[in-house]
TIKE-441272 format. One record per residue (C-alpha): x, y negated, z negated; residue in three letters. Coordinates in steps of 0.5 Angstrom, whole numbers, plus 500, padded with zeros to 3 digits. Layout:
N
XYZALA...
// end
This chain:
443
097833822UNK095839823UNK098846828UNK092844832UNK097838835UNK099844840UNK092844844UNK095839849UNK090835849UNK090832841UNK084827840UNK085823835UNK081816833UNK087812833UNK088813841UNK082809843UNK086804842UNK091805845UNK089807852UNK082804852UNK088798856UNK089803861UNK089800868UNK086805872UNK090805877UNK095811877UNK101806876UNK106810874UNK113806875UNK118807869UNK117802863UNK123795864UNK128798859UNK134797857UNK137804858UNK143806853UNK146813855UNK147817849UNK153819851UNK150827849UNK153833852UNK148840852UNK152845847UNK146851848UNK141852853UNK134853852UNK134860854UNK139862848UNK134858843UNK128861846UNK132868845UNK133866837UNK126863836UNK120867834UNK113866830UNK115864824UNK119856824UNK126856823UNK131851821UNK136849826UNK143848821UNK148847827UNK150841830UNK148844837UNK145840842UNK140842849UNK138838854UNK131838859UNK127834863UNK121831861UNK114833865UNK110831862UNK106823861UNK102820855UNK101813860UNK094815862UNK092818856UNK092826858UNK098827853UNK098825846UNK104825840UNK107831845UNK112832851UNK112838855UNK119839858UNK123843863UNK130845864UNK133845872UNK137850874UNK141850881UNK139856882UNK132861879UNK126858875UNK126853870UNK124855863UNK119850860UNK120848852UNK115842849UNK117837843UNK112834837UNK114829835UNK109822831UNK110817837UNK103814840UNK106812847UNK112816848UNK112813855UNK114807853UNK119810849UNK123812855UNK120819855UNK118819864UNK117824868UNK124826870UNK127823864UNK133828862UNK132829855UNK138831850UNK135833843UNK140834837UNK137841833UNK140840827UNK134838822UNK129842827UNK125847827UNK123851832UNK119856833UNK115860839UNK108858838UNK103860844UNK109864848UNK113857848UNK118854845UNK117848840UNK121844836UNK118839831UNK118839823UNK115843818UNK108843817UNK105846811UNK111851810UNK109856816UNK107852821UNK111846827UNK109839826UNK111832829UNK117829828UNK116823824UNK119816827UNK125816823UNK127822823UNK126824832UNK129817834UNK136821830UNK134827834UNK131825841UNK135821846UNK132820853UNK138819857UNK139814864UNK139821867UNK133820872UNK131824877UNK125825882UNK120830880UNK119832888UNK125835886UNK123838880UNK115840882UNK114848884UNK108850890UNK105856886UNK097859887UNK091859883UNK094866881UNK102865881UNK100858877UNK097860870UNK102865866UNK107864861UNK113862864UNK110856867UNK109854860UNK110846860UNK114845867UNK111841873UNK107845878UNK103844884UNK097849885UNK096849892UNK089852896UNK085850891UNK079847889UNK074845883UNK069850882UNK062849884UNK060847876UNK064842876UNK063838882UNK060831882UNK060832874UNK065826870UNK072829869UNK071827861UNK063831861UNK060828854UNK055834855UNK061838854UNK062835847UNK068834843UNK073829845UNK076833852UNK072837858UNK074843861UNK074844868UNK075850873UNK079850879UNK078855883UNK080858891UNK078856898UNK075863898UNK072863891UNK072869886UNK076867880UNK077860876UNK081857870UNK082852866UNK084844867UNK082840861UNK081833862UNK081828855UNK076823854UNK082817853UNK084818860UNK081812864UNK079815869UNK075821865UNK068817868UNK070818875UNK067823879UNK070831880UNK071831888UNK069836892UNK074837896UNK079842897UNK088841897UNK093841892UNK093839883UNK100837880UNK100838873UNK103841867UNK101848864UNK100849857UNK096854852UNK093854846UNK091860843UNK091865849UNK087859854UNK090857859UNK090849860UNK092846866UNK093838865UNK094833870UNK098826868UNK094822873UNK089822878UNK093821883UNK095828881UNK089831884UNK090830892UNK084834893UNK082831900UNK081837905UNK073837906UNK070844904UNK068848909UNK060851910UNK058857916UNK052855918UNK049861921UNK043862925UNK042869922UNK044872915UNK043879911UNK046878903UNK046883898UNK052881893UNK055887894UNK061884896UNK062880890UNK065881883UNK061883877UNK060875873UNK063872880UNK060864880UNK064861885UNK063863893UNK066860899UNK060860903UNK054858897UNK054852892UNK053853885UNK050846883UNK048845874UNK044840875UNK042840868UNK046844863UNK052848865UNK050856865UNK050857874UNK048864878UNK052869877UNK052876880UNK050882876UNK050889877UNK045895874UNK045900881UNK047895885UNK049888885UNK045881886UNK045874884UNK042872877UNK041866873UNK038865865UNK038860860UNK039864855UNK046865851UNK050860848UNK050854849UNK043853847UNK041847853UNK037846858UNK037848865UNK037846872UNK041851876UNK041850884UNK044855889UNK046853896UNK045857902UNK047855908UNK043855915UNK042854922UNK035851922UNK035851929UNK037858931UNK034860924UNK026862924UNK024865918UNK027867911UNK026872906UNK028875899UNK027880894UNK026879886UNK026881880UNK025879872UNK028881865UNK026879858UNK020875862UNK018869857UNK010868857UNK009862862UNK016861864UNK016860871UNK023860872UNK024859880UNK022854886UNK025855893UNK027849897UNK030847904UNK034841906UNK037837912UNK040832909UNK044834903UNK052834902UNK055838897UNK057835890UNK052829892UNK046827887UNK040833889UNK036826887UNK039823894UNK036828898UNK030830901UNK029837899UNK022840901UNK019845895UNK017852899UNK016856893UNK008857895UNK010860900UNK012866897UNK009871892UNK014870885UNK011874879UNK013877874UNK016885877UNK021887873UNK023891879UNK027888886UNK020887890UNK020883896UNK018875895UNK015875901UNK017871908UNK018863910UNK016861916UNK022856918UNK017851922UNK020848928UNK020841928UNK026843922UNK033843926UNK040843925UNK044844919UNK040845912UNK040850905UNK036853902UNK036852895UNK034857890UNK033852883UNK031855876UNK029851871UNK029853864UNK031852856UNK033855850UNK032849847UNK024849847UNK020852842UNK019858846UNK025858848UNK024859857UNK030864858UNK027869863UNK032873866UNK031872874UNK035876879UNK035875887UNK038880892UNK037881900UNK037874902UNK034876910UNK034870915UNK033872923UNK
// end
């Protein structure tokens, strides 16, 4: 066992067969058992534990007992050898707490969401481990690790205690959600979706590699994103992340200073508002309204097609929006930027452009424009129509103007115009220009 059993999501090879079983059907109800109440009664809260422990495990001596409710489920495979846990005060916030202990399923063991849990610390240790507090055993004489099977069923005792996690859940925003004192409670985010980078990749990405994938979810306004980590154990990993906008129910743990916010099902993803596109007759953008590094917009969509780098803007004098190949991870790139137009009222389309670090031969960009494509759907699907003759692209290392596009008038109603780079730092040579865009003029 290692520290590393923290990071929520621990891969371990003896979990494929666990959860490769899994129905995927997000049929949650509580497992047929006999329930034996233990007849416990809390002598300390969490909070005083939490006020006593530190950085360094201790070993609790006392024989006190504290009490919490399970937040967290290992039935569909997103938690592993660990419970998130948190108390549920009348009044004020819960305080969140998580226990490591060597049990494969502890779903089947009675440990559900809701479940109140009581824990017997004498024999513990506990510690503050990434801003929370965790109980477990030691592990190489300064680290918390996993209760063996002996010894947590003498110390952790689901009860007959069970109550509705609505009850339990807090509503909080995308900005409220990732902090410290949400640590291993039950929190619903409301108002958010997953950002561009995501949609239409699978919640587990192998391209990601190792046994789990990070996500972001991000506003309806864009701006800002955060982690929601998906393991590849979980059966529905080979589904397709959605487009849509709404809430995500989950639990929020850390590792290191990350942030990662993890789902117990799919169901907890409620995502079915539909994302929204102004398409307008007329646009003038500059990028001036954007942050620096800013990747997710509510008005264009940021599609890796290939790879996982995407148009970010950038600011030197002024702000404009840039993609590159270049910069870790080393991987090839297909890179999308939607913009969306009115086709009808719409008659031309105009750009400026400049490139840094030019590679000799690396034609990074191609315009398009369609009238038929949905966002998150597969580009393949669409009928897309290459326009970049039309344009004069070289190799200025200044903003110049790309020339004008004609909107021909037997193309009407809703589209995009895609600005597509293509690229590697794979290849030999390496294909990783720097192209910037800015001034996007449609009348």
């Amino acid at each position: 066992m290692k520290s590393t059993i923290f990071k929520s999501i621990c891969i371990a090879v003896i979990a494929a067969s666990l959860f490769s079983g899994c129905a995927n059907d997000d049929n949650y109800s509580s497992p047929n058992l006999d329930c034996v109440d233990p007849g416990l009664t809390a002598t300390k809260t969490v909070q005083q534990i939490i006020a006593m422990a530190t950085t360094t495990p201790k070993l609790y001596a006392d024989d006190d007992v504290i009490e919490g409710y399970v937040t967290s489920s290992d039935e569909k495979g997103t938690f592993f050898k660990t419970i998130s846990l948190q108390t549920l005060p009348e009044t004020g916030a819960p305080v969140g707490f998580s226990i490591a202990l060597n049990v494969s399923s502890t779903f089947t063991e009675g440990f559900t969401p809701g479940t109140k849990v009581y824990i017997k610390l004498k024999g513990l240790y506990y510690a503050n481990v990434f801003n929370s507090l965790q109980i477990g055993a030691l592990y190489q004489g300064t680290e918390i690790g996993r209760i063996s099977e002996n010894v947590w069923r003498e110390s952790i005792f689901p009860s007959c205690t069970k109550v509705n996690e609505n009850d339990m859940v807090r509503t909080v925003t995308l900005a409220q959600a990732y902090t410290n004192a949400n640590l291993n409670t039950l929190i619903e985010i409301d108002d958010v979706r997953f950002a561009d980078a995501s949609v239409g990749r699978t919640y587990y990405d192998i391209d990601s590699g190792g046994g789990a994938t990070n996500h972001y979810l991000t506003t309806n306004a864009g701006g800002i994103s955060n982690i929601i980590r998906f393991s590849s154990f979980a059966p529905f990993s080979g589904n397709r992340v959605p487009s849509g906008s709404g809430k995500v129910r989950g639990v929020m743990t850390k590792y290191n200073s990350d942030f990662q916010f993890i789902v117990r099902y799919e169901s907890d993803i409620k995502l079915s508002g539909t994302r929204t596109f102004t398409f307008a007759g007329s646009l003038n953008e500059n990028f001036e309204s954007y942050a620096a590094n800013q990747s997710n917009f509510i008005n264009y969509f940021n599609d890796p097609i290939i790879g996982t780098k995407v148009w970010s803007v950038k600011t030197t004098a002024s702000k404009y929006l840039e993609m590159t190949s270049f910069g870790t991870p080393n991987e090839d790139n297909r890179t999308m930027f939607f913009v969306p137009i009115d086709m009808t009222a719409a008659s031309t389309m105009t750009f400026k452009y400049k490139v840094s670090f030019p590679v000799t031969g690396h034609a990074p960009l191609k315009v398009y424009y369609t009238t038929n494509y949905t966002p998150g759907q597969d580009i393949r699907t669409a009928a897309i129509v290459d326009i970049t003759s039309s344009f004069n692209i070289g190799t200025s290392q200044s903003f110049v103007n790309a020339g004008t596009f004609n909107i021909p008038a037997g193309v009407t109603g809703n589209g995009f115009f895609i600005f597509e780079y293509t690229g590697s730092g794979l290849s030999n040579p390496r294909l990783t220009t720097n192209f910037g865009i800015d001034d996007i003029l449609i009348n």
